[in-house]
C-alpha positions as a Markdown table, in Angstrom:
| # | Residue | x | y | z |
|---|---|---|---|---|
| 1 | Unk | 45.8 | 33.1 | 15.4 |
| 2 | Unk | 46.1 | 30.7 | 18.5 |
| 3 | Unk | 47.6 | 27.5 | 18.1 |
| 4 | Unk | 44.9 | 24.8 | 18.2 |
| 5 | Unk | 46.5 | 22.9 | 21.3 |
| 6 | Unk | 45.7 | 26.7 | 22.9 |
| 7 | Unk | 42.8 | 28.0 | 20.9 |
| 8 | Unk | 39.8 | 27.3 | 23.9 |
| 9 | Unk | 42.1 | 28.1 | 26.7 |
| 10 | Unk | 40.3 | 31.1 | 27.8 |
| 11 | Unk | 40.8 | 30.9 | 31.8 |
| 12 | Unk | 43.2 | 32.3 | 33.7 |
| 13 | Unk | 45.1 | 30.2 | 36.9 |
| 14 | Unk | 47.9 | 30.0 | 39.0 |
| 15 | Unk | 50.6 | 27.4 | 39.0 |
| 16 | Unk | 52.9 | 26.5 | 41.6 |
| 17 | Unk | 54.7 | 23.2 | 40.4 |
| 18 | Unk | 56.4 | 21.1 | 42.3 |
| 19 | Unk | 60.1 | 21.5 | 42.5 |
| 20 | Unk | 60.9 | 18.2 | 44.9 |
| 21 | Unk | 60.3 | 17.6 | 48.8 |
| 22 | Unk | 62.5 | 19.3 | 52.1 |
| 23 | Unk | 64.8 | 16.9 | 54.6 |
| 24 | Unk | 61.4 | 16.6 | 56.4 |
| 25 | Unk | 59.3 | 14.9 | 53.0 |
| 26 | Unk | 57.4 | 17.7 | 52.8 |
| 27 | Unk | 56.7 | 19.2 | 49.0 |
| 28 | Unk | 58.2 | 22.5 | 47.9 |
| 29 | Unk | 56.9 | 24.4 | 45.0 |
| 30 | Unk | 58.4 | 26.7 | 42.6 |
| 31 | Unk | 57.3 | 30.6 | 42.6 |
| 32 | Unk | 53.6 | 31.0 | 40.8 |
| 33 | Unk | 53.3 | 31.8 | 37.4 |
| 34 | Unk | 49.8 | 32.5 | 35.4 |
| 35 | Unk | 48.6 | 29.9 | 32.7 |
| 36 | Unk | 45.4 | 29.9 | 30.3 |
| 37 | Unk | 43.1 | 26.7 | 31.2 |
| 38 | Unk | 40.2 | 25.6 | 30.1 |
| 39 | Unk | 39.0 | 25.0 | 34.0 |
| 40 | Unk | 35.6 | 23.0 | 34.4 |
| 41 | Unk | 34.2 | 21.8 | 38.1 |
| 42 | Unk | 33.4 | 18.7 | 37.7 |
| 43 | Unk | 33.1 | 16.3 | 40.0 |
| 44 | Unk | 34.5 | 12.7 | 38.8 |
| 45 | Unk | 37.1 | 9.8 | 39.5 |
| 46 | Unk | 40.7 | 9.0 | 38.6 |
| 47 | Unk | 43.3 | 6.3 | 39.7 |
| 48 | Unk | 46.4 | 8.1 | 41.4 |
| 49 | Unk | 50.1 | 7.0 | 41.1 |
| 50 | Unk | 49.4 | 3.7 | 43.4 |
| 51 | Unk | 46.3 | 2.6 | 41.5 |
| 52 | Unk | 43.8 | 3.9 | 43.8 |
| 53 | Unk | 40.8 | 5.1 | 42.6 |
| 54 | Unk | 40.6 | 9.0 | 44.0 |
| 55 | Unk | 37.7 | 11.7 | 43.7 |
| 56 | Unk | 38.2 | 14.8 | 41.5 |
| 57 | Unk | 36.8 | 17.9 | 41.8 |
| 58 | Unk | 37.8 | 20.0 | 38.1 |
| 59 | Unk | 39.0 | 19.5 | 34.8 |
| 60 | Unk | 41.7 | 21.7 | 33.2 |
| 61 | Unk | 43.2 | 21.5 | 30.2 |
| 62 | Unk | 46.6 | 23.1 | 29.8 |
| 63 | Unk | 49.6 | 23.7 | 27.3 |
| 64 | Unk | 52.3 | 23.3 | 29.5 |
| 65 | Unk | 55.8 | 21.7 | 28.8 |
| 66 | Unk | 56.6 | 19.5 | 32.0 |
| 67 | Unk | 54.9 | 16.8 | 34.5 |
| 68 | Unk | 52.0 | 18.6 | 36.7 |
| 69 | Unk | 51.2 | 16.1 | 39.0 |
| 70 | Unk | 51.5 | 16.9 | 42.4 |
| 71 | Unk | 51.5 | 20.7 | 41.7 |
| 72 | Unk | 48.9 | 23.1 | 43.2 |
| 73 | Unk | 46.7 | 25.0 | 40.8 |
| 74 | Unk | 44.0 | 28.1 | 41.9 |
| 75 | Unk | 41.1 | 29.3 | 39.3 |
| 76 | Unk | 42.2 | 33.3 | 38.9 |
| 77 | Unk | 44.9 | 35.5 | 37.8 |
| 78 | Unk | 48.2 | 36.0 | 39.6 |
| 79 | Unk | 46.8 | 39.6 | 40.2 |
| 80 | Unk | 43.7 | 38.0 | 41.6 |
| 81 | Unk | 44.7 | 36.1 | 44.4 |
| 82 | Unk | 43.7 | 37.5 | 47.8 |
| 83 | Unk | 46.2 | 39.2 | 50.4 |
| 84 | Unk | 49.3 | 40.9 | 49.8 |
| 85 | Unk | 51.7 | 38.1 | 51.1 |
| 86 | Unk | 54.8 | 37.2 | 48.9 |
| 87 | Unk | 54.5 | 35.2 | 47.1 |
| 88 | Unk | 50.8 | 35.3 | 46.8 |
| 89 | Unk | 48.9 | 32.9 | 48.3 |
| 90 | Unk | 44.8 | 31.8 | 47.9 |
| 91 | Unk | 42.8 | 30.2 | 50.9 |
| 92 | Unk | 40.2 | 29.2 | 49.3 |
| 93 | Unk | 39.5 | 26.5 | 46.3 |
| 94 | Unk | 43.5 | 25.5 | 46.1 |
| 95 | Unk | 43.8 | 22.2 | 44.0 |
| 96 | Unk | 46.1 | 19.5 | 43.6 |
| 97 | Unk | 46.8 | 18.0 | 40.1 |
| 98 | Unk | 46.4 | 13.9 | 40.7 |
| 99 | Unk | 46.6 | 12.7 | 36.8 |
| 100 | Unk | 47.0 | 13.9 | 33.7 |
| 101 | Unk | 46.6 | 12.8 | 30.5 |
| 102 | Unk | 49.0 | 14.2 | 27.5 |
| 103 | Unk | 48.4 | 14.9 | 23.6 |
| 104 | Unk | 51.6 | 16.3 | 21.4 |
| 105 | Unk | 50.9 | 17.9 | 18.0 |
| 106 | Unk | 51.5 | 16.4 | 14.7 |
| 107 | Unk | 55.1 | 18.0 | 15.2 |
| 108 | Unk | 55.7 | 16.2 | 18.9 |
| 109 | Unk | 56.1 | 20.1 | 19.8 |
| 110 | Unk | 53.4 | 21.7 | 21.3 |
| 111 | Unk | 51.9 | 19.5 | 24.5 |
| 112 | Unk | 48.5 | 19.8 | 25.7 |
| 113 | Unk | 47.5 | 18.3 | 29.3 |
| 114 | Unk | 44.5 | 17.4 | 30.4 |
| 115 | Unk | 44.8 | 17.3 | 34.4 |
| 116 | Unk | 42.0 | 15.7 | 37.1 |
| 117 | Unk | 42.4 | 17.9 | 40.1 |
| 118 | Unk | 40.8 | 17.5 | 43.8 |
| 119 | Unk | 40.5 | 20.4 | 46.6 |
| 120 | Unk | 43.9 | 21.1 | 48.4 |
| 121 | Unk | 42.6 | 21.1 | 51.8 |
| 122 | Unk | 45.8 | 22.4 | 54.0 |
| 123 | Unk | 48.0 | 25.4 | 53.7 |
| 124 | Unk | 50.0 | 25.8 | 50.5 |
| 125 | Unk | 53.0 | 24.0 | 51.1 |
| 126 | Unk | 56.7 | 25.5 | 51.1 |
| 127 | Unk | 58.1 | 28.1 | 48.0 |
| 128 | Unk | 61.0 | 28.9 | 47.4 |
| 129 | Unk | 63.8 | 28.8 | 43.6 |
| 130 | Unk | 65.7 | 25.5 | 44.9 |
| 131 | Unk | 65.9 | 22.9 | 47.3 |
Protein backbone atom coordinates (compact mmCIF):
# COMPACT_ATOMS: atom_id res chain seq x y z
CA UNK A 1 0.00 0.00 0.00
CA UNK A 2 1.38 3.52 -1.07
CA UNK A 3 2.37 5.85 1.46
CA UNK A 4 -0.21 8.64 1.75
CA UNK A 5 2.29 11.51 0.86
CA UNK A 6 2.39 9.17 -2.57
CA UNK A 7 -0.90 7.46 -2.79
CA UNK A 8 -2.55 10.02 -5.87
CA UNK A 9 0.75 10.35 -7.57
CA UNK A 10 -0.32 8.64 -10.66
CA UNK A 11 1.70 10.78 -13.46
CA UNK A 12 4.77 10.09 -14.77
CA UNK A 13 7.60 13.24 -15.38
CA UNK A 14 11.03 14.08 -15.90
CA UNK A 15 13.28 15.84 -13.58
CA UNK A 16 16.30 17.58 -14.29
CA UNK A 17 17.29 19.52 -11.06
CA UNK A 18 19.47 22.06 -10.79
CA UNK A 19 22.97 21.25 -9.83
CA UNK A 20 24.35 25.17 -9.68
CA UNK A 21 25.35 27.65 -12.56
CA UNK A 22 28.73 27.62 -15.20
CA UNK A 23 31.66 30.52 -15.01
CA UNK A 24 29.22 32.14 -17.59
CA UNK A 25 25.83 32.22 -14.87
CA UNK A 26 24.19 29.97 -16.81
CA UNK A 27 22.23 26.97 -14.93
CA UNK A 28 23.38 23.36 -15.20
CA UNK A 29 21.19 20.49 -14.36
CA UNK A 30 21.83 17.09 -13.10
CA UNK A 31 21.00 13.94 -15.52
CA UNK A 32 17.02 13.25 -15.77
CA UNK A 33 15.44 10.92 -13.57
CA UNK A 34 11.49 9.88 -13.73
CA UNK A 35 9.21 10.92 -10.72
CA UNK A 36 5.31 10.21 -10.07
CA UNK A 37 3.29 13.67 -9.92
CA UNK A 38 0.15 14.45 -9.57
CA UNK A 39 0.49 17.14 -12.76
CA UNK A 40 -2.58 19.47 -13.29
CA UNK A 41 -2.51 22.57 -16.10
CA UNK A 42 -3.65 25.15 -14.45
CA UNK A 43 -3.21 28.44 -15.17
CA UNK A 44 -2.59 30.66 -11.87
CA UNK A 45 -0.10 33.19 -9.94
CA UNK A 46 2.74 32.86 -7.48
CA UNK A 47 5.38 35.34 -6.06
CA UNK A 48 8.99 34.23 -7.14
CA UNK A 49 12.17 34.44 -4.90
CA UNK A 50 12.19 38.49 -5.32
CA UNK A 51 8.55 38.94 -4.47
CA UNK A 52 7.27 39.33 -7.77
CA UNK A 53 4.12 38.14 -8.62
CA UNK A 54 4.73 35.49 -11.74
CA UNK A 55 2.20 33.55 -13.97
CA UNK A 56 1.97 29.72 -13.68
CA UNK A 57 1.06 27.40 -16.03
CA UNK A 58 0.62 23.65 -13.85
CA UNK A 59 0.45 22.19 -10.59
CA UNK A 60 2.47 19.13 -9.41
CA UNK A 61 2.60 17.65 -6.46
CA UNK A 62 5.69 15.54 -5.76
CA UNK A 63 7.52 13.39 -2.97
CA UNK A 64 10.85 14.33 -3.48
CA UNK A 65 13.63 14.94 -0.88
CA UNK A 66 15.45 18.27 -1.90
CA UNK A 67 14.70 22.06 -3.03
CA UNK A 68 13.03 22.04 -6.83
CA UNK A 69 13.06 25.39 -7.55
CA UNK A 70 14.65 26.39 -10.49
CA UNK A 71 14.69 22.75 -11.92
CA UNK A 72 13.00 21.86 -15.25
CA UNK A 73 10.23 19.39 -15.24
CA UNK A 74 8.45 17.69 -18.64
CA UNK A 75 4.84 15.77 -18.27
CA UNK A 76 5.96 11.96 -19.65
CA UNK A 77 8.12 9.18 -18.98
CA UNK A 78 11.94 9.15 -19.38
CA UNK A 79 11.07 6.57 -22.18
CA UNK A 80 8.73 9.09 -23.64
CA UNK A 81 10.55 11.96 -24.45
CA UNK A 82 11.08 12.57 -28.12
CA UNK A 83 14.48 12.11 -30.09
CA UNK A 84 17.28 9.85 -29.31
CA UNK A 85 19.80 12.56 -28.08
CA UNK A 86 21.70 11.81 -24.76
CA UNK A 87 20.57 12.59 -22.41
CA UNK A 88 17.03 12.92 -23.65
CA UNK A 89 15.70 16.01 -24.28
CA UNK A 90 11.73 17.37 -24.95
CA UNK A 91 11.01 20.50 -27.11
CA UNK A 92 7.87 20.95 -26.34
CA UNK A 93 5.91 21.89 -22.86
CA UNK A 94 9.38 22.03 -20.81
CA UNK A 95 8.57 23.80 -17.32
CA UNK A 96 10.42 25.56 -14.79
CA UNK A 97 9.52 25.01 -11.03
CA UNK A 98 9.10 28.84 -9.58
CA UNK A 99 7.73 27.90 -5.81
CA UNK A 100 6.99 25.30 -3.88
CA UNK A 101 5.27 24.69 -1.04
CA UNK A 102 6.34 21.68 1.50
CA UNK A 103 4.35 19.17 3.95
CA UNK A 104 6.52 16.43 6.08
CA UNK A 105 4.66 13.52 7.63
CA UNK A 106 3.86 13.11 11.18
CA UNK A 107 7.42 11.42 11.31
CA UNK A 108 9.34 14.68 9.65
CA UNK A 109 10.33 11.82 7.05
CA UNK A 110 8.53 11.57 4.12
CA UNK A 111 8.24 15.20 2.18
CA UNK A 112 5.62 16.09 -0.19
CA UNK A 113 5.98 19.30 -2.56
CA UNK A 114 3.59 21.08 -4.05
CA UNK A 115 5.40 23.08 -7.00
CA UNK A 116 3.83 26.15 -9.31
CA UNK A 117 5.51 25.74 -12.65
CA UNK A 118 5.46 28.15 -15.79
CA UNK A 119 6.49 27.05 -19.64
CA UNK A 120 10.40 26.94 -20.12
CA UNK A 121 10.46 28.77 -23.21
CA UNK A 122 14.39 28.31 -24.44
CA UNK A 123 16.49 25.21 -24.91
CA UNK A 124 17.10 23.02 -21.97
CA UNK A 125 19.96 24.48 -20.33
CA UNK A 126 23.51 22.57 -19.78
CA UNK A 127 23.73 18.65 -18.15
CA UNK A 128 26.17 17.25 -17.01
CA UNK A 129 27.32 15.03 -12.95
CA UNK A 130 29.33 18.23 -11.59
CA UNK A 131 30.20 21.59 -12.08
Amino acid sequence: MPSLESSDLHHRAVLWTRLGEDVNGEPVLRYPQQVMTRWTWRRGQTTDKQGQTVATDADVAVCFPSELVGAIMWKGGLHEVPGTADPPTPTSDICVVLSEKVAYDVKGVAVRRELKLARWNDTLPTVRDEI
